[in-house]
C-alpha positions, 0 to 999 in steps of 0.5 A: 500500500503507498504510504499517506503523506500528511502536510505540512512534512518539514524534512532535515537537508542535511544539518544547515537546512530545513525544507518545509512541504506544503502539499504535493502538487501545483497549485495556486493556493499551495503557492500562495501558503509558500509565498506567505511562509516565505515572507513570514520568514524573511519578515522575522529572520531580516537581520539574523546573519545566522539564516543564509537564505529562504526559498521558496518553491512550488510547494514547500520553502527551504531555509538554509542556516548555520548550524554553528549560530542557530539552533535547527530544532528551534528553525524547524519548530518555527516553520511548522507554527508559521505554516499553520498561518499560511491558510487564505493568506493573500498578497499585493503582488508585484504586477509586471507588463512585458513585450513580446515580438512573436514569431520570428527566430525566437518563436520557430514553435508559434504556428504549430502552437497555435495550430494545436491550440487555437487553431490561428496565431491572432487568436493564441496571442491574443488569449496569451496576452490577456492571460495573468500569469504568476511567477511559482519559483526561481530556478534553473538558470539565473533570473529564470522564472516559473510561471503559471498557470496557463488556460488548459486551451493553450497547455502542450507537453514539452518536446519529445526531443529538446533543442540543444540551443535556445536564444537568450530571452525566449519566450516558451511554454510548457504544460502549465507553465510559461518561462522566459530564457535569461540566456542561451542555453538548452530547453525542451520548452516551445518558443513563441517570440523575442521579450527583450527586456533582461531578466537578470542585469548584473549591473543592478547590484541591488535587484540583478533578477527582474523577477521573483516568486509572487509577482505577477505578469502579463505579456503584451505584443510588440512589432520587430521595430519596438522590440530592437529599439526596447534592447538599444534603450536598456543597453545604457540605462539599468533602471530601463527594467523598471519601467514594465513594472505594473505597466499597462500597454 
């Protein structure tokens, strides 16, 4: 017989880390109770130099501490009594509007997306841009952003053979999710279009990743020329990322 899981289940990694699952799935409220862990966390644990970091995932957040200046009894008893918290908690997300110029070498998979879904480009671009997507968890790849979830109309599994290069700052989707590749790099995902605004800028020593778990976005299109004058701006301005946010085109 398998064996029932019961939740929250906060599991030792190793002796410096903590994670604590919230559930076994993708969700939107198992995301939400992560993000309210999250913030809880950084809220009490700010200015304790013992606690090296808090991630938040799909459906758990991990704390990393030292064990030498904390004693990870006390973190993990602390996970547990937050997560009881968790339930309807809500959050003003961060709103992100950015373009995308579909098609082209960044989109070799837009038609036969659209041929799988809606049955006409206009028409899958049109439903992908009204759609409000929610950014789950960071991972991959610096600045690279899991974001869900996707209308069941435009969902697809992942290529059966992924390709061994995609450009930088692709658009591309895969069953419920929507990514945007920060760098060039492999992927098994569809490519819909060039968005030109960069995920992750070493030159912003503040905020380098645009992005991050909890904040919310939706793309918009863009004709070639907008999207090549959108890079040249950014090239010289850091703060040009900025502008997309909460944004509405």
């Amino acid at each position: 017989m398998p064996m029932t899981v019961h939740y929250p289940r906060l599991l030792a990694m190793g002796d410096a880390a903590w994670s604590l699952e919230l559930g076994a799935s993708i969700d939107a409220e198992i995301n939400q109770r992560c993000q309210a862990l999250a913030a809880m966390a950084r809220t009490a644990w700010h200015e304790k130099p013992a606690i090296r970091d808090i991630v938040p995932t799909f459906r758990s957040v991990t704390v990393y501490f030292d064990p030498l200046r904390v004693e990870a009894h006390a973190i993990g008893q602390q996970l547990l009594q937050w997560a009881d918290q968790t339930q309807g908690w809500t959050r003003s997300a961060r709103q992100w509007r950015l373009p995308v110029y579909f098609g082209g070498e960044h989109g070799l998979d837009l038609n036969a997306v659209a041929e799988r879904t809606c049955a006409d480009v206009a028409h899958f671009i049109d439903t992908l841009s009204h759609t409000d997507l929610q950014v789950y968890a960071m991972g991959f790849m610096p600045g690279f952003a899991y974001m869900a979830s996707l209308p069941e109309a435009l969902r697809l599994p992942r290529l059966s053979t992924p390709r061994t290069q995609v450009p930088a700052q692709t658009l591309a989707i895969a069953q419920a999710m929507a990514c945007v590749y920060p760098w060039a790099s492999p992927g098994g995902w569809h490519l819909l279009g060039h968005m030109p605004i960069q995920l992750f800028d070493p030159r912003d020593a503040d905020a380098p990743a645009l992005l991050q778990a909890g904040d919310a976005v939706r793309f918009y299109a863009v004709d070639q020329a907008e999207c090549q004058s959108l890079l040249r701006a950014q090239s010289s301005d850091v703060a040009f990322r900025q502008r997309f946010r909460g944004e509405t085109p």
